[in-house]
C-alpha positions as a Python dict, from the first residue, in 0.01 Angstrom:
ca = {
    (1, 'X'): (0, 0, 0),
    (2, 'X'): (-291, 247, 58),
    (3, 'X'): (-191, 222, 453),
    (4, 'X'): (175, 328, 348),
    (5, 'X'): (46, 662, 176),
    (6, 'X'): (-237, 684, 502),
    (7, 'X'): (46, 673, 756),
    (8, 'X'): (306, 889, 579),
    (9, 'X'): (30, 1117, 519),
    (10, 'X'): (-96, 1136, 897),
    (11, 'X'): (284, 1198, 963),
    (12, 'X'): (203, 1566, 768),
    (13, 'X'): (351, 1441, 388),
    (14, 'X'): (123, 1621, 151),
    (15, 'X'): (243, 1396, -128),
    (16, 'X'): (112, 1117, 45),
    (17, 'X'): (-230, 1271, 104),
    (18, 'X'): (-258, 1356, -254),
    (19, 'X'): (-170, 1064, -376),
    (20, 'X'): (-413, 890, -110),
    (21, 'X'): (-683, 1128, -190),
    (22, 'X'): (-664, 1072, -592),
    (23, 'X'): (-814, 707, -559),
    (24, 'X'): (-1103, 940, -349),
    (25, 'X'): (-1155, 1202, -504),
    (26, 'X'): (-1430, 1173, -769),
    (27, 'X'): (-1621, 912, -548),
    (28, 'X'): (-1650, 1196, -274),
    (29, 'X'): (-1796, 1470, -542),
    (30, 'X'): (-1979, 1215, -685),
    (31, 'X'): (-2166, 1212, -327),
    (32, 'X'): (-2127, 1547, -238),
    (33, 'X'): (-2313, 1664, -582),
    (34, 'X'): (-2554, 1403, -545),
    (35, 'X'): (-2632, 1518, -160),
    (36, 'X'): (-2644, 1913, -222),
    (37, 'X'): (-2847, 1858, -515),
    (38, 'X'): (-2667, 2103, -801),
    (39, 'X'): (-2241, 2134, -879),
    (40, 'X'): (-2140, 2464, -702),
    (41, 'X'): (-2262, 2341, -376),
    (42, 'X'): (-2103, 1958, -468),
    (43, 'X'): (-1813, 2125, -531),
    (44, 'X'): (-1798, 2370, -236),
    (45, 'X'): (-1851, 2045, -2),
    (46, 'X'): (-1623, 1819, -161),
    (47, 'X'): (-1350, 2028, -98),
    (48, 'X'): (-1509, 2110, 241),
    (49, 'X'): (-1478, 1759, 316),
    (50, 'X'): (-1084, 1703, 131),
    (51, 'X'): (-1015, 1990, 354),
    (52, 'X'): (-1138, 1825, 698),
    (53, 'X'): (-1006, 1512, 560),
    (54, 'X'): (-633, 1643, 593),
    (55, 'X'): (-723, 1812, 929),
    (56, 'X'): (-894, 1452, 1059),
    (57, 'X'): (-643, 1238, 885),
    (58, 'X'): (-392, 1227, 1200),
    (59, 'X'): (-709, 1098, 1410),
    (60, 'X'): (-801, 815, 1201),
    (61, 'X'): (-764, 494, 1366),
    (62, 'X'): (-801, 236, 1154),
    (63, 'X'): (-1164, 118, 1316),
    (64, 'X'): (-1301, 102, 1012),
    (65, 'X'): (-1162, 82, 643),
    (66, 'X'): (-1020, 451, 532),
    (67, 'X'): (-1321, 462, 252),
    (68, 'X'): (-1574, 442, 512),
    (69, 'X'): (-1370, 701, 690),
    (70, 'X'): (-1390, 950, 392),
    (71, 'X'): (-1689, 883, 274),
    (72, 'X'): (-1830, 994, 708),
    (73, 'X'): (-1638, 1268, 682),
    (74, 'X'): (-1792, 1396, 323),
    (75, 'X'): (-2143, 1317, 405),
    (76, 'X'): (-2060, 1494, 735),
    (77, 'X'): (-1980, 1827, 535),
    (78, 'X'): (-2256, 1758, 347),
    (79, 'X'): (-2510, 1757, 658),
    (80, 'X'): (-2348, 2010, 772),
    (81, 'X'): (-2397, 2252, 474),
    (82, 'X'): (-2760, 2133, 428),
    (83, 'X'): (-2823, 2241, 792),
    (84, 'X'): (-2698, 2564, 722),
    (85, 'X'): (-2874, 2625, 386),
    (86, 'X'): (-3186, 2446, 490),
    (87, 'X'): (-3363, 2585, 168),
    (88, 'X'): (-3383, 2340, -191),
    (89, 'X'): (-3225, 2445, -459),
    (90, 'X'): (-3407, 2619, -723),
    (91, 'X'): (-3441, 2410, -1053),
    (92, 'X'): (-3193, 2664, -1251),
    (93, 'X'): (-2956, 2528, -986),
    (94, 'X'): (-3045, 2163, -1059),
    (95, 'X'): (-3027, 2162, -1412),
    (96, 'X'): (-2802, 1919, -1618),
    (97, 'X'): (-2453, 2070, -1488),
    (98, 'X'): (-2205, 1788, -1420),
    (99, 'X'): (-2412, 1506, -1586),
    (100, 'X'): (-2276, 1337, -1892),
    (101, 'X'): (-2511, 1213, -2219),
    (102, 'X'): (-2541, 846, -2231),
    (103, 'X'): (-2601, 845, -2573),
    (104, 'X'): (-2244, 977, -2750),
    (105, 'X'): (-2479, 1197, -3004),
    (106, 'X'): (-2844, 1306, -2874),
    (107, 'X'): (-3043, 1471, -3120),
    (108, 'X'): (-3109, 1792, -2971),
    (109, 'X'): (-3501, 1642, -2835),
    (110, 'X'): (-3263, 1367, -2688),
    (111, 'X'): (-3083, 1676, -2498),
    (112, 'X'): (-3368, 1841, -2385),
    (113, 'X'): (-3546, 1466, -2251),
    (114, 'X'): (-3210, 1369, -2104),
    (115, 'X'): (-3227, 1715, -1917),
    (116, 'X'): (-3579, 1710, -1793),
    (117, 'X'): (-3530, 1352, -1656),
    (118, 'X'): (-3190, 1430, -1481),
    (119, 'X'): (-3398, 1744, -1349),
    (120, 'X'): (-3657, 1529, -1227),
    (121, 'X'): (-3407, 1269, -1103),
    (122, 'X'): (-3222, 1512, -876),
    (123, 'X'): (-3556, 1750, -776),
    (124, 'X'): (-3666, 1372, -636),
    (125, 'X'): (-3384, 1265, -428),
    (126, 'X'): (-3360, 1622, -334),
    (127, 'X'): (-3706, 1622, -200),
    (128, 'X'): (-3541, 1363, 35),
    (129, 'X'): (-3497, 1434, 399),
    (130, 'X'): (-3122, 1449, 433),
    (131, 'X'): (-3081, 1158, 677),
    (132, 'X'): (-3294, 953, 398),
    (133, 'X'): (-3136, 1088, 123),
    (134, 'X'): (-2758, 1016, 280),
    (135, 'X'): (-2863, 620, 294),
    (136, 'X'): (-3021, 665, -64),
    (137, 'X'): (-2712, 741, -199),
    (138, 'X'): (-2427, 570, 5),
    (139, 'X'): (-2663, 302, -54),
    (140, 'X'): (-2844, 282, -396),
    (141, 'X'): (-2586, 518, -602),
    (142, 'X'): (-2276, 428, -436),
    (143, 'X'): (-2343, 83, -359),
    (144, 'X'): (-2214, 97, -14),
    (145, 'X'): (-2346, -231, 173),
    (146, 'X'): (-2616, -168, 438),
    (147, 'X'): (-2329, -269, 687),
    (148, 'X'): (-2078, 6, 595),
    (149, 'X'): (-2369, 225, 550),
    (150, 'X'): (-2452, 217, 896),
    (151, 'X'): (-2068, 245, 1015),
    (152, 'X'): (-2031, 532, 766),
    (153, 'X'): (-2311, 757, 883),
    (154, 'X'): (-2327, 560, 1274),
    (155, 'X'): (-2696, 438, 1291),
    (156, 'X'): (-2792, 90, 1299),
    (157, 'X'): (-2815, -130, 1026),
    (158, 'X'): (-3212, -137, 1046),
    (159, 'X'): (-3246, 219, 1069),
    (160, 'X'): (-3040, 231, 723),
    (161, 'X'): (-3315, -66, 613),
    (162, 'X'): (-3613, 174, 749),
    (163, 'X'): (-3459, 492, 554),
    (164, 'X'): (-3324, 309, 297),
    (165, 'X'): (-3692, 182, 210),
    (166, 'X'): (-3888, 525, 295),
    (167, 'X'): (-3638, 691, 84),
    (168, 'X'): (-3717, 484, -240),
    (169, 'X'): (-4058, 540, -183),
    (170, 'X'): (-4058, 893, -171),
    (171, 'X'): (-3804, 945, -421),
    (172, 'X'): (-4030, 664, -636),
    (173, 'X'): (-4364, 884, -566),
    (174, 'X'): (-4210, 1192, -641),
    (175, 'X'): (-4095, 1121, -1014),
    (176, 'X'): (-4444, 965, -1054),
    (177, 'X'): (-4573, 1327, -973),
    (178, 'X'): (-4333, 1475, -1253),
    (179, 'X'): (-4538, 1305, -1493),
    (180, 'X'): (-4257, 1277, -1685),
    (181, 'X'): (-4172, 917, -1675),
    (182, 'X'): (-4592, 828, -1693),
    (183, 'X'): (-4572, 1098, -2004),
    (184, 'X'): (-4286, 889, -2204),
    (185, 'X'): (-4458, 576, -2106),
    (186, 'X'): (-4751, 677, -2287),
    (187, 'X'): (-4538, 838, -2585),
    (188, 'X'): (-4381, 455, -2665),
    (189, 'X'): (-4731, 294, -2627),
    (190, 'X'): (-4874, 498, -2916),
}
């Protein structure tokens, strides 16, 4: 079915691109937030990417499946506006915008934990060179396989391994730094 709504919507149908794009959608903001690090710039690239999406569409060749497609072309947008920001967000810009509570009713110290730990979260995998941070997330928060990973971004399947581990272990090191996660540690052992 989906290469019904991909070939009527190469042929220039706009339905068919929406429709196509609607079982895409989220997944590609969902990567695009996660790789500019805050939701104005997640949101700027994930329409970037929608956008180049429609323009690439009549070039796609069926080489690989059509998610591993989209999800090149979004973290393609996303290098690409990383290159030309090439400064980190500040941490008003990575604050809690776009993340849902788990818990259904924090108490308001709930809120403000939940907050500083998403913070601390996203400052981390932000800290994350870009090429590591791309595998990190197609990867880890995705849960791409290391194959499609490697198709997706077009590096070799132990180069995604190499970045893949580096990655963790910066993004691991840096939330150890926060103190935050040693801090609540502490705080249940008393």
């Amino acid at each position: 079915m989906e290469q019904d709504w991909i070939r009527r919507a190469q042929q220039g149908d706009a339905r068919a691109f929406e429709t196509l794009m609607g079982a895409y959608e989220k997944k590609i903001y969902g990567l695009c937030l996660r790789m500019m690090g805050n939701a104005h710039d997640g949101e700027d690239a994930a329409q970037e990417a929608i956008i180049r999406i429609w323009q690439k569409l009549p070039q796609y060749r069926e080489q690989s499946s059509f998610g591993t497609w989209v999800y090149r072309v979004a973290v393609s947008c996303c290098m690409d506006a990383i290159r030309k920001r090439r400064t980190q967000p500040s941490l008003e810009e990575m604050g809690a915008d776009g993340f849902e509570p788990r818990d259904e009713s924090p108490t308001p110290h709930e809120e403000v934990e939940n907050g500083e730990r998403e913070a601390a979260v996203q400052e981390a995998v932000s800290s994350v060179p870009e090429a590591m941070r791309a595998v990190f997330l197609l990867r880890d928060v995705h849960g791409r396989s290391v194959e499609e990973t490697a198709r997706i971004l077009g590096i070799s399947e132990g180069t995604v391994k190499s970045r893949l581990s580096r990655a963790r272990l910066k993004i691991a090191a840096a939330l150890r730094a926060s103190g935050l996660f040693e801090k609540r540690r502490d705080e249940h052992e008393m």
